[in-house]
C-alpha positions as CSV (number, residue, x, y, z in Angstrom):
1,X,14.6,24.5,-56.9
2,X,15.2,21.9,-54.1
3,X,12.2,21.2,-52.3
4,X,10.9,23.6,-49.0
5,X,9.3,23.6,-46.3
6,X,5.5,23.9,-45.5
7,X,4.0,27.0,-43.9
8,X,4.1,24.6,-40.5
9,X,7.6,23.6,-40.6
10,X,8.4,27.3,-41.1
11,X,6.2,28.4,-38.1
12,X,7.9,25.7,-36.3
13,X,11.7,26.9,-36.7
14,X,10.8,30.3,-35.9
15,X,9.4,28.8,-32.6
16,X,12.6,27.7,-31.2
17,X,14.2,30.6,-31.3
18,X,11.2,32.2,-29.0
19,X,13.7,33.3,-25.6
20,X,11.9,31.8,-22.4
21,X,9.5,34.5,-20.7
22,X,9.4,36.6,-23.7
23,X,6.1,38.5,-24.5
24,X,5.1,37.7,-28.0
25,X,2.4,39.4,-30.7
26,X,1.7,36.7,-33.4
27,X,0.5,38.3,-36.8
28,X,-2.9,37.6,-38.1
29,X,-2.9,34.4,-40.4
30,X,0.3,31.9,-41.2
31,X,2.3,33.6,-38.0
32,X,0.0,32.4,-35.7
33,X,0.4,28.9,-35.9
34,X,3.6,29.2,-33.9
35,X,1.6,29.5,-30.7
36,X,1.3,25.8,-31.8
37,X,5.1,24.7,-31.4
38,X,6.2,26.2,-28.4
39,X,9.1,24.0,-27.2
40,X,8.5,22.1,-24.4
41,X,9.6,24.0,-21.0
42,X,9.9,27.1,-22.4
43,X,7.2,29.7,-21.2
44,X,6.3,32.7,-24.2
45,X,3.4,34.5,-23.2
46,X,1.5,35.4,-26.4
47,X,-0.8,38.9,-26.8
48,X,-2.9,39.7,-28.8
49,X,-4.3,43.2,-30.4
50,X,-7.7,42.7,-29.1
51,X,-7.0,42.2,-25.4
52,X,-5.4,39.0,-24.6
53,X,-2.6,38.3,-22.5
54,X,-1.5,34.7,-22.1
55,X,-3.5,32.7,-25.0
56,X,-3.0,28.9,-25.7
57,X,-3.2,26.9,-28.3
58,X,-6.5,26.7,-30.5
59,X,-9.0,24.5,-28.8
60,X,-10.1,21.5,-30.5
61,X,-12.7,21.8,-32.9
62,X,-16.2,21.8,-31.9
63,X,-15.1,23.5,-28.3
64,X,-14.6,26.5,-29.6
65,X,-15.8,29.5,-26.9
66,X,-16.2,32.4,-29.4
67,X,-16.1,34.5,-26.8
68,X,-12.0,33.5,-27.0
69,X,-10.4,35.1,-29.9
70,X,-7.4,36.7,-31.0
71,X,-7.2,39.4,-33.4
72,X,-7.3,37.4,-36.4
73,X,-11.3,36.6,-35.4
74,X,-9.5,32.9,-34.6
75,X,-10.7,31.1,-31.3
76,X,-8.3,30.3,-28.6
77,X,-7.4,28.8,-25.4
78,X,-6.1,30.8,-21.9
79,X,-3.4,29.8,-20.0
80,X,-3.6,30.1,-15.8
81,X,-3.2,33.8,-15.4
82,X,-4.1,35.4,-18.6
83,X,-5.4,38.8,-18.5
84,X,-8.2,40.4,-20.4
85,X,-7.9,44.5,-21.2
86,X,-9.2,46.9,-23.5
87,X,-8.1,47.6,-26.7
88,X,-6.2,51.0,-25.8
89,X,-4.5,48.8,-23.5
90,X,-3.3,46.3,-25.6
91,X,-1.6,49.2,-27.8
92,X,-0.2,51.1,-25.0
93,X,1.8,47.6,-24.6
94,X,2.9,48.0,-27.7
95,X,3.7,51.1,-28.2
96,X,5.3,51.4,-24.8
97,X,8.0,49.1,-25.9
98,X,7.0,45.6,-23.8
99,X,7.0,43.0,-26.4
100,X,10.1,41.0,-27.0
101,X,9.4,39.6,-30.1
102,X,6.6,40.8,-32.5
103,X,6.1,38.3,-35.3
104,X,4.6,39.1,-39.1
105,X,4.1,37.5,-42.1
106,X,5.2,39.7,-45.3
107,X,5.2,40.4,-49.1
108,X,8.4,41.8,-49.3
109,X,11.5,42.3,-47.0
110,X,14.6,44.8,-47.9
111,X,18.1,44.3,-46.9
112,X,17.7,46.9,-45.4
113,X,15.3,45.9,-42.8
114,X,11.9,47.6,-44.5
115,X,9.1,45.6,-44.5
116,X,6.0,45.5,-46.7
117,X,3.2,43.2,-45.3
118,X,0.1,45.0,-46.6
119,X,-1.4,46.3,-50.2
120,X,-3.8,48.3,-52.1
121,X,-3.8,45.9,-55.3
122,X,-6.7,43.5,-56.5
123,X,-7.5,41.1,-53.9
124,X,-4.9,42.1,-51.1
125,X,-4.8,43.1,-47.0
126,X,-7.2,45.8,-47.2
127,X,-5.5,48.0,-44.5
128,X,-2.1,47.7,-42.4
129,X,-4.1,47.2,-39.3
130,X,-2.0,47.0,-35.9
131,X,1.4,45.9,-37.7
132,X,2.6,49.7,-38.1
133,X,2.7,50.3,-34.5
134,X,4.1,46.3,-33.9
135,X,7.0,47.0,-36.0
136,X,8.2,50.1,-34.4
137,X,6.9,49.0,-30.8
138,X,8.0,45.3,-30.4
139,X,12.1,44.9,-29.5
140,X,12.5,42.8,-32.3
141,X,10.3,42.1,-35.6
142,X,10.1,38.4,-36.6
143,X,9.4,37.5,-40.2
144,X,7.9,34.0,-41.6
145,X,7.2,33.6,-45.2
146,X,7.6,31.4,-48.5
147,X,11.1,32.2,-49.6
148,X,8.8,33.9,-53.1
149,X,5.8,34.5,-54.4
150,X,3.2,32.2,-55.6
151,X,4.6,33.7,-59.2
152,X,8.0,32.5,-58.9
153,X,9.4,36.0,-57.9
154,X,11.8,37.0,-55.0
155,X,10.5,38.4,-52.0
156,X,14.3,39.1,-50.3
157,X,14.7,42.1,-52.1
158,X,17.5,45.0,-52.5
159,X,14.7,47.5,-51.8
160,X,10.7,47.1,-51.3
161,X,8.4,48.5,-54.2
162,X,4.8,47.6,-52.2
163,X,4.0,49.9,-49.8
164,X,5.6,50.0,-46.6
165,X,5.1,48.7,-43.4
166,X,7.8,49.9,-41.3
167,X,11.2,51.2,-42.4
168,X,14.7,49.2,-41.1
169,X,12.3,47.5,-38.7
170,X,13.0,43.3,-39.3
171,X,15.1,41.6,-37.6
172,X,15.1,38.3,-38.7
173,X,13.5,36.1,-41.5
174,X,12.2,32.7,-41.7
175,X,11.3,31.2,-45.2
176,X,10.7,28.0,-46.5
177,X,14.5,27.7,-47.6
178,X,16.9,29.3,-44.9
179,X,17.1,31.8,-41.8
180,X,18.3,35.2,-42.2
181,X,19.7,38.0,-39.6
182,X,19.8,41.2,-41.3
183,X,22.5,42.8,-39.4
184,X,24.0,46.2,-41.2
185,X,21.1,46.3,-43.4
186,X,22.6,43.1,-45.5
187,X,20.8,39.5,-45.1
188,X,23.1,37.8,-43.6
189,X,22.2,33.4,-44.0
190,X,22.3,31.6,-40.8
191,X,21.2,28.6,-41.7
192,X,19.3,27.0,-44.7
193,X,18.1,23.4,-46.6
194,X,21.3,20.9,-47.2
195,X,19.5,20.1,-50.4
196,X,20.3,23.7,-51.6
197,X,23.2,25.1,-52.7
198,X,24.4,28.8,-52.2
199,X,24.3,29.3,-55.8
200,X,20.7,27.9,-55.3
201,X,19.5,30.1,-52.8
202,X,21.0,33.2,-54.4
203,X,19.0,32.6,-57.7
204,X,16.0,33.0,-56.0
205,X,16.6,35.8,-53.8
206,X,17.7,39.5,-55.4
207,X,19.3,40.6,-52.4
208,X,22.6,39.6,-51.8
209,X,23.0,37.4,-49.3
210,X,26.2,37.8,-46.7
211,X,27.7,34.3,-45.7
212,X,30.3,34.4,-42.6
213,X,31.4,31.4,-42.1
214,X,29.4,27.6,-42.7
215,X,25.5,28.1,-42.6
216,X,24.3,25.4,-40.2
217,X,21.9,22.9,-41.9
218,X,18.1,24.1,-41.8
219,X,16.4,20.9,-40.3
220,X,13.1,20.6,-39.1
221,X,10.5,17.5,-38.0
222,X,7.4,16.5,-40.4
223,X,4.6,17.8,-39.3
């Protein structure tokens, strides 16, 4: 398999697609190193479960206030402005429908849009946590993830056998080999690595995946 890209070139891409003035929940763990790359000029206001409107990036370390945090127990910046509120709060902005983008990390994503970013087994998530009520309350759900598992196996699947998250809820997918709309419950490839071939990409993803028209080249910095 061609080579792919790291967990920060991944966070990266899904960063400049953020729209400018967008409200934005970053999952707990790889999705929250997007906050990192937001392109220059562009204003995304980031929230966070606990009660945090408006966070920065993650101060430098040894200046940590842990006071600051974000849901994943992580310290962080403000920006001018930010806003503190309690934690019924926070989810009546979710559930009431005021994020633009929510933003997940996952173990398995259906053509069809289902999602399954949690477990029971042996050494997984212990509970779902907020992302049930992110998926159904954000106006689109964001996915970054390693294009398969640490076994080998596909995680672009035909249908989800882990438990699920939400059902017909993703919107989009960003893995370490290509971008993916799903749009009538198909992936459909927007762009993905010049090294790979189709034929490449479709060996290690069980899904089929819908090509209209040329995929644009999936290009991204060293970092």
């Amino acid at each position: 398999m061609a080579s792919k890209l790291t967990n920060a070139q991944i966070a990266w891409r899904a960063a400049q697609d953020l729209p400018d003035g967008s409200y934005v929940n970053l999952g707990i763990g790889f999705p929250e190193m997007i906050a990192k790359f937001k392109p220059e000029g562009r204003e995304v206001i980031y929230h966070t479960e606990n009660g945090v409107l408006d966070f920065g990036e993650a101060p430098p370390v040894g200046e940590e206030d842990w006071d600051l945090i974000n849901a994943g127990k992580k310290a962080i910046t403000l920006n001018a402005g930010a806003a503190f509120f309690h934690h019924a709060d926070s989810f009546a902005m979710v559930r009431g429908g005021h994020l633009d983008v929510a933003v997940l990390g996952a173990y398995q994503i259906a053509e069809t849009g289902d999602l399954a970013n949690w477990s029971t087994g042996p050494g997984s998530v212990p509970a779902v946590g907020g992302a049930m009520d992110l998926v159904h309350g954000a106006k689109q759900i964001w996915v970054v993830t390693d294009h398969v598992t640490k076994k080998g196996q596909p995680k672009l699947l035909k249908s989800c056998t882990l438990p699920l998250t939400g059902v017909g809820c993703v919107t989009t997918v960003y893995t370490s080999l290509a971008v993916f709309d799903i749009l009538d419950k198909r992936f459909v490839l927007r762009e993905k690595l010049p090294s790979m071939s189709l034929d490449e990409l479709q060996a290690v993803t069980e899904a089929e995946i819908v090509v209209n028209g040329k995929p644009r080249d999936l290009n991204v910095p060293e970092l």
